[in-house]
C-alpha positions as CSV (number, residue, x, y, z in Angstrom):
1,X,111.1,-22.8,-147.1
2,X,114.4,-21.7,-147.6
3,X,113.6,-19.1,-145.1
4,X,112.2,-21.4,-142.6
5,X,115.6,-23.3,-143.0
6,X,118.0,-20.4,-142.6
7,X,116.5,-19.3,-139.5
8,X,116.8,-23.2,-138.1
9,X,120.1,-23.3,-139.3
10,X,120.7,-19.8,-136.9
11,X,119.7,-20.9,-134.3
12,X,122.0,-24.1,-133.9
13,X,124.3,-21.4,-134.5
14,X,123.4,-19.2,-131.6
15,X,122.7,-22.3,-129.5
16,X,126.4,-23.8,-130.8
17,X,128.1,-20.8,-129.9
18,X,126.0,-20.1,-126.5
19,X,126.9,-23.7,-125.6
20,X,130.6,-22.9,-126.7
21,X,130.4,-19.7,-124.4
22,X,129.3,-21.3,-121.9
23,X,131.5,-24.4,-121.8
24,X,134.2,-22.1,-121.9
25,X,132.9,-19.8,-118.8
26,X,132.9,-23.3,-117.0
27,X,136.3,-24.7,-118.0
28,X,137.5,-21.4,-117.0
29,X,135.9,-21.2,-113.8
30,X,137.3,-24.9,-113.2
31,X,140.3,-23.6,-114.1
32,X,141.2,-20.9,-111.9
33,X,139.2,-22.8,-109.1
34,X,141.4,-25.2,-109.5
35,X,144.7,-22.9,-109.4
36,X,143.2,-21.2,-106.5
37,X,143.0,-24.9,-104.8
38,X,146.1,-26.4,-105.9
39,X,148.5,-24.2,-107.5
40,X,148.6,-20.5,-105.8
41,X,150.8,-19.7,-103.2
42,X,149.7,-20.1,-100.1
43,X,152.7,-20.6,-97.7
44,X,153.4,-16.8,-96.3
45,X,157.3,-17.8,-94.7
46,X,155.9,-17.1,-91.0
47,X,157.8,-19.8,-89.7
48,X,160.7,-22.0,-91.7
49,X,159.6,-25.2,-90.6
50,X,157.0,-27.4,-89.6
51,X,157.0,-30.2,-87.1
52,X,154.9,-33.0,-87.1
53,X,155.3,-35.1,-83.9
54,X,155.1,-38.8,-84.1
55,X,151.5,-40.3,-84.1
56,X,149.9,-37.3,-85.5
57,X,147.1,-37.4,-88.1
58,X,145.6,-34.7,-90.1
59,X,143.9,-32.9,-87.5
60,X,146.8,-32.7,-85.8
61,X,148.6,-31.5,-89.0
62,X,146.0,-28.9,-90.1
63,X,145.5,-27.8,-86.3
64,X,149.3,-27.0,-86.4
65,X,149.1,-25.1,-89.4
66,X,146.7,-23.1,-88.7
67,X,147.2,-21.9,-85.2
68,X,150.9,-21.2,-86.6
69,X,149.5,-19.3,-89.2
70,X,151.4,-20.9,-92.5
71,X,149.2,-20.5,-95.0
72,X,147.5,-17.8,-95.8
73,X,144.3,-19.9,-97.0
74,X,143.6,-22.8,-94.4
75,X,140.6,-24.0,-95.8
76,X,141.9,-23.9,-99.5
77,X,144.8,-26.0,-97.8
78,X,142.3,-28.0,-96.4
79,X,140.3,-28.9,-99.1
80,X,143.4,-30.0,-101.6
81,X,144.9,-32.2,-98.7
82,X,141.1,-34.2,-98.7
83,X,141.2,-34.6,-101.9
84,X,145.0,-35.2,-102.6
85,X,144.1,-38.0,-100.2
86,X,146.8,-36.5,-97.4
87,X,144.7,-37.5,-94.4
88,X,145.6,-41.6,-94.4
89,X,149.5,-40.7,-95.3
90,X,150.6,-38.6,-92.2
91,X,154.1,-39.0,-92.0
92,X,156.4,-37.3,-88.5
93,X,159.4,-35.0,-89.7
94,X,160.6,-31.7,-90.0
95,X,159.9,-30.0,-92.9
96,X,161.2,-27.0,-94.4
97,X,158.9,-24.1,-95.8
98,X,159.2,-21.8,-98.1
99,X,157.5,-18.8,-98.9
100,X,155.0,-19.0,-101.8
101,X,154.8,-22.9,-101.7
102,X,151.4,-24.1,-103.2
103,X,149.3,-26.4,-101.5
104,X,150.1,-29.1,-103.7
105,X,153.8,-28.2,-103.3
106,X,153.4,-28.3,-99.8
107,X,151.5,-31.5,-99.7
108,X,153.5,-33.6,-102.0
109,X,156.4,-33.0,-99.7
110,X,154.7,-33.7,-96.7
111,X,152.9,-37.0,-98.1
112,X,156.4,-38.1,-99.1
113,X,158.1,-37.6,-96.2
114,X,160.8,-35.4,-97.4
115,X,161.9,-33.9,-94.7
116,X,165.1,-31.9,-94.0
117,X,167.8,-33.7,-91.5
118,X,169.4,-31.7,-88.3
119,X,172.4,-31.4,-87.6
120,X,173.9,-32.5,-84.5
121,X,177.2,-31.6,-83.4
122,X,179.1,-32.6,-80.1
123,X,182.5,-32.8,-78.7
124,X,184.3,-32.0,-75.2
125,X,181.0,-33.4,-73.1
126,X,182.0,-34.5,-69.8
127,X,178.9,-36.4,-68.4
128,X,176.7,-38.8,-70.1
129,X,173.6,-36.7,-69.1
130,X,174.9,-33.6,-70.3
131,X,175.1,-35.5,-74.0
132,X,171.1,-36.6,-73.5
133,X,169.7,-32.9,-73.2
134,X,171.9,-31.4,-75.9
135,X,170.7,-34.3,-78.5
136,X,167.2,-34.2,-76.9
137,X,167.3,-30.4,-78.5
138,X,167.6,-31.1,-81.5
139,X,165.6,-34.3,-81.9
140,X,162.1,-35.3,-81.2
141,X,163.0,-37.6,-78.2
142,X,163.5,-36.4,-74.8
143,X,166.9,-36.6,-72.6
144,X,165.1,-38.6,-70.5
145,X,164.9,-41.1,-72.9
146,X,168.1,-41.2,-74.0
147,X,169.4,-41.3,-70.4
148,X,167.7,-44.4,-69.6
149,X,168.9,-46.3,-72.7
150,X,172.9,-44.7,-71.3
151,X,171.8,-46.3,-68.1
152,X,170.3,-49.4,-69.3
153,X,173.2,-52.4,-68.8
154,X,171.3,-55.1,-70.8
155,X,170.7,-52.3,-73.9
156,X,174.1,-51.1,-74.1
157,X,174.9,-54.7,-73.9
158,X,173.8,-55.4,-77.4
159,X,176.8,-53.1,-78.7
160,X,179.8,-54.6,-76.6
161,X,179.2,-51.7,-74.3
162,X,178.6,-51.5,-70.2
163,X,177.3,-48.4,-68.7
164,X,180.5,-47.1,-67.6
165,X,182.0,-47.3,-71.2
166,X,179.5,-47.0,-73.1
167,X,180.2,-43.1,-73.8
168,X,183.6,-44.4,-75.4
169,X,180.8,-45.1,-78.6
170,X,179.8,-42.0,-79.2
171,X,182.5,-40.3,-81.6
172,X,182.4,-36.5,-81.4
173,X,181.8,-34.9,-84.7
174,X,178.9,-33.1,-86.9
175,X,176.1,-35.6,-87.9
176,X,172.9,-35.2,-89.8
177,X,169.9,-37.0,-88.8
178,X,166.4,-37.0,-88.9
179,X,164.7,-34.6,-86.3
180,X,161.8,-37.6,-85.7
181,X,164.3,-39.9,-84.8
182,X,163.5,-41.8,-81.3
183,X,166.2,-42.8,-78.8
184,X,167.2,-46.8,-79.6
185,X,167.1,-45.3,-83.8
186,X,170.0,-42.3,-82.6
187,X,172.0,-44.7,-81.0
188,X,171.7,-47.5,-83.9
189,X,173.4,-44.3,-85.8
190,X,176.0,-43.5,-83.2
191,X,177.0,-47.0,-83.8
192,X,177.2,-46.9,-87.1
193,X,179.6,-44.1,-87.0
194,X,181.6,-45.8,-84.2
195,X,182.2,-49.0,-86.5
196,X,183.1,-46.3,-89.4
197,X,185.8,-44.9,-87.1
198,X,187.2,-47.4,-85.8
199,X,188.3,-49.1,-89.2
200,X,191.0,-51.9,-90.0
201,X,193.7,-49.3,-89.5
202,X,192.7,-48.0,-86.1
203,X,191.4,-51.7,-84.7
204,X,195.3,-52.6,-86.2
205,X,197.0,-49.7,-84.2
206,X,194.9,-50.4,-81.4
207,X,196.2,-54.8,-81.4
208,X,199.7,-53.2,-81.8
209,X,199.7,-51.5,-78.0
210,X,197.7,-54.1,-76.9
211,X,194.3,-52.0,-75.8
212,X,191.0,-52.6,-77.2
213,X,189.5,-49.8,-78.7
214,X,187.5,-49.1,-75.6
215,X,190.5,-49.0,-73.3
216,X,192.5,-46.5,-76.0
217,X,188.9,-44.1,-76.0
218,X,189.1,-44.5,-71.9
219,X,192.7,-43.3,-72.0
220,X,192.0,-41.2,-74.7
221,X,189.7,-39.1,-72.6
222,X,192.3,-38.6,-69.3
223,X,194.8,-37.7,-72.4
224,X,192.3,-34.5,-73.5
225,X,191.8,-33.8,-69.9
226,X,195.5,-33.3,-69.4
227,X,196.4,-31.3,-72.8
228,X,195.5,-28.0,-73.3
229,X,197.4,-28.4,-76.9
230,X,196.5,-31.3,-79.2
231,X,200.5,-31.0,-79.9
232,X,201.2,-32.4,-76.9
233,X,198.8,-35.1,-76.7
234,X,201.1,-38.0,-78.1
235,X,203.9,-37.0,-75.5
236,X,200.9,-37.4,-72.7
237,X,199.9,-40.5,-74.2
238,X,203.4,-42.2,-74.3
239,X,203.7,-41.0,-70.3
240,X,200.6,-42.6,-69.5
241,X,201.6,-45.7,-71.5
242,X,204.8,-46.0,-69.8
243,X,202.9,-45.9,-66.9
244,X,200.5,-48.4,-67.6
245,X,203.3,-50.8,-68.8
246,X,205.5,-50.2,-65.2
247,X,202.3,-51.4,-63.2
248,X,202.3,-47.6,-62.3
249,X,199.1,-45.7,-61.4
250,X,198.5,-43.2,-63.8
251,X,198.1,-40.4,-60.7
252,X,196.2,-38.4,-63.2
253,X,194.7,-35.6,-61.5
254,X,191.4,-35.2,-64.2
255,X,190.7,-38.4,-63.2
256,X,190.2,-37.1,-59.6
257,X,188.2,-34.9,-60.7
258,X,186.1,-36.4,-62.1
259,X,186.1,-38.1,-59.1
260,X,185.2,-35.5,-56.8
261,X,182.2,-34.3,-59.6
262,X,183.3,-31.0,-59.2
263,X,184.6,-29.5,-62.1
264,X,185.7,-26.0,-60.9
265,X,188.8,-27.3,-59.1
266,X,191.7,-25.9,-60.0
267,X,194.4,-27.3,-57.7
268,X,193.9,-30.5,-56.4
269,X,194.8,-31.3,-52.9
270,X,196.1,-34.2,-50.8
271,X,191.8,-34.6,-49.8
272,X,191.0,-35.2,-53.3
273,X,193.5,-37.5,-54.1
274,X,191.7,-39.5,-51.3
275,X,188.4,-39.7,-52.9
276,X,186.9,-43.9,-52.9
277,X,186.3,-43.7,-55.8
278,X,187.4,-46.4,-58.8
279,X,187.9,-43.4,-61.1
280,X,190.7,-42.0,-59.0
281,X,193.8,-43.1,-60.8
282,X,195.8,-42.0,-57.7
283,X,194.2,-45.2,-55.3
284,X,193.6,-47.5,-57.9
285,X,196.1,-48.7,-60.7
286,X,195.3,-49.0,-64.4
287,X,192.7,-47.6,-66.4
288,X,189.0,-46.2,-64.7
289,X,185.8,-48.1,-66.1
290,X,184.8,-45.4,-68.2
291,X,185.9,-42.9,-69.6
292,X,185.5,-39.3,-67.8
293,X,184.9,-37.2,-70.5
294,X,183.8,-37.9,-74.3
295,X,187.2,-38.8,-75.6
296,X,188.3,-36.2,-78.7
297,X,188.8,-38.1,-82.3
298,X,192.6,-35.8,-81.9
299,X,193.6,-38.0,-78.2
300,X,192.0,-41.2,-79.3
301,X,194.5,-40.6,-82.6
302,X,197.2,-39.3,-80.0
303,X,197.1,-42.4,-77.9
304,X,197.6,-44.8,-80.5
305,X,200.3,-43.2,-82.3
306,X,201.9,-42.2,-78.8
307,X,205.3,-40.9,-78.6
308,X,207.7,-43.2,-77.3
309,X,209.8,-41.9,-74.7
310,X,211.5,-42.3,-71.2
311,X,209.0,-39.8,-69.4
312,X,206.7,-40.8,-66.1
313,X,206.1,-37.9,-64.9
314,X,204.7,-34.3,-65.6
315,X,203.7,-31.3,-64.3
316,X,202.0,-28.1,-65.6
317,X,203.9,-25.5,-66.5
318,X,204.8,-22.6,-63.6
319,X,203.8,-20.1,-66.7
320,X,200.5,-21.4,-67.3
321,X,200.9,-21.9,-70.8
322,X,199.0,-24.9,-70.8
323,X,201.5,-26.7,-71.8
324,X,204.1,-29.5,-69.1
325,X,207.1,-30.1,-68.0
326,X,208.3,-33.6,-68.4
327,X,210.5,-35.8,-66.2
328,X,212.1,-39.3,-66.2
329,X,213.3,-39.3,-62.5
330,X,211.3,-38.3,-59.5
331,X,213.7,-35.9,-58.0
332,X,213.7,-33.9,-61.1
333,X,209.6,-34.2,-61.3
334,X,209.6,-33.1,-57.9
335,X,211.6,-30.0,-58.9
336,X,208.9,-29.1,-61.3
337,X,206.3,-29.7,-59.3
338,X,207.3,-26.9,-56.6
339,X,208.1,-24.7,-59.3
340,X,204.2,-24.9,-60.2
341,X,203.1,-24.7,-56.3
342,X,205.0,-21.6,-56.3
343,X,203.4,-20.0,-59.1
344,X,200.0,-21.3,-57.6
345,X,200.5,-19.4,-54.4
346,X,201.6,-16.5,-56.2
347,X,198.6,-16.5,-57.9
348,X,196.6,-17.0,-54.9
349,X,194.7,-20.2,-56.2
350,X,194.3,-22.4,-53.2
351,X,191.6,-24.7,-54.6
């Protein structure tokens, strides 16, 4: 009997410990599978980031992936994204990769949207078209959309804005945004920085010369197309000032230029200055509608803290320095002025 029992008693035990062996084989099997699934890395660094465009789903997503080749294991990728329950929570963005990211890693951050901003930067842009296509580069939305909103009188109305002044709200600086941000969203932001800039002491500066801060960004702009040195923008600005408060036209020749929408002139002639145009400072007195260039956070600051002074009148410099001669009578303006032609026709620059 005892016998009988011992042997029973061993073979629970074998059974016990097989069981045990076995259990463990499988909880180690689970194990690594799931490592391999979940925890391994998987990104190989092929590419730093990956777009999603807006109104993708997970097809799109894994389509993407794979044909770029970012993981080394698309199906493993696959399979944790089904069951991590990815598919329903596609959301558009640019997302950084890096090397040896997991697939849960690599899903969290795309189910969470954490994407990493662009930057945008932009200053010294002449033409409102020219500002669409170097945004539209670094955003998901096209220049085309963005040119339509520019265009668009009853949009820009919404800010204060008309489509000739509009460009005065866009403040040139650096700017982080996201990359899936759509047109109306990118100029919501550009407003947002406008109201920023233009802050109680600005607006107050602004009341003080009597412009509104539209007209100072308008004269702002003919202020950076004149100076070649941010020095001598305040000195510009009081000139133009004195101008505008004489009832004089500003005779600016950027302004013509802009006119003429040819940029490579360097000496303007007696045929520009009779361009029909309402930008051409030389046939029409006060400020243009717009301005003609994206005005520079330096001039707008120039124009109102202008130097006050007794100048009307300058002229570049016959050294071509960049920088003016200044004058408070015609005839000694005039003086200048051929000093300048001269060095022109020395130079040979007829146009």
């Amino acid at each position: 009997m005892v016998t009988k029992k011992k042997k029973k008693i061993s073979l629970k035990a074998k059974l016990l410990v097989a069981l045990v062996a076995f259990l463990s084989v499988v909880f180690t099997a689970t194990g690594i599978t799931y490592y391999l699934k979940y925890f391994k890395p998987n990104v190989n660094g092929t590419i730093e980031y990956l777009y999603i465009n807006t109104g993708s789903d997970f097809d799109d997503v894994y389509s993407s992936i794979k044909s770029a080749n970012i993981v080394n294991e698309p199906v493993a990728f696959y399979n944790a994204a089904q069951n991590m329950e990815y598919a329903g929570k596609v959301k558009a963005g640019r997302y950084r990769l890096t090397k040896g990211m997991s697939n849960r890693a690599l899903i969290n951050m795309l189910k969470a949207g954490n994407q990493e901003p662009v930057k945008i930067s932009f200053q010294n842009v002449r033409l409102k078209h020219t500002l669409a296509g170097m945004v539209s580069k670094k955003i998901e939305t096209d220049s085309a959309s963005i040119s339509n909103l520019l265009d668009s009188a009853e949009f820009v109305d919404k800010y204060g804005f008309n489509t000739d002044n509009v460009y005065t709200m866009f403040i040139p600086n650096s700017y982080e945004i996201y990359w899936n941000t759509d047109a109306e969203k990118f100029f919501n932001r550009m407003h947002e920085e406008y109201v920023k800039f233009w802050n109680a002491d600005r607006k107050s500066k602004a009341s003080r010369i009597n412009l509104t801060p539209i007209k100072v960004s308008i004269l702002a702009s003919i202020v950076d197309g004149e100076a070649l040195n941010d020095k001598e923008m305040p000195i510009i600005a009081g000139l133009y000032m004195n101008r505008l408060l004489k009832g004089m036209r500003l005779e600016a020749d950027p302004t013509v230029i802009f006119a003429a929408n040819d940029f490579s002139i360097r000496r303007v002639l007696n045929k520009h200055l009779r361009i029909n145009s309402p930008y051409n400072t030389y046939l029409n007195t006060g400020l243009p509608p717009g301005p003609i260039s994206m005005p520079s956070i330096h001039a707008i600051d120039a124009v109102l803290s202008y130097e006050k002074h007794d100048y009307i009148y300058m002229c570049a410099k016959e050294d071509f320095s960049g920088y003016h001669n200044y004058a408070s009578t015609l005839s000694q303006h005039l003086i200048n002025a051929k000093k300048f032609q001269q060095a022109l026709n020395e130079r040979n620059i007829k146009k």
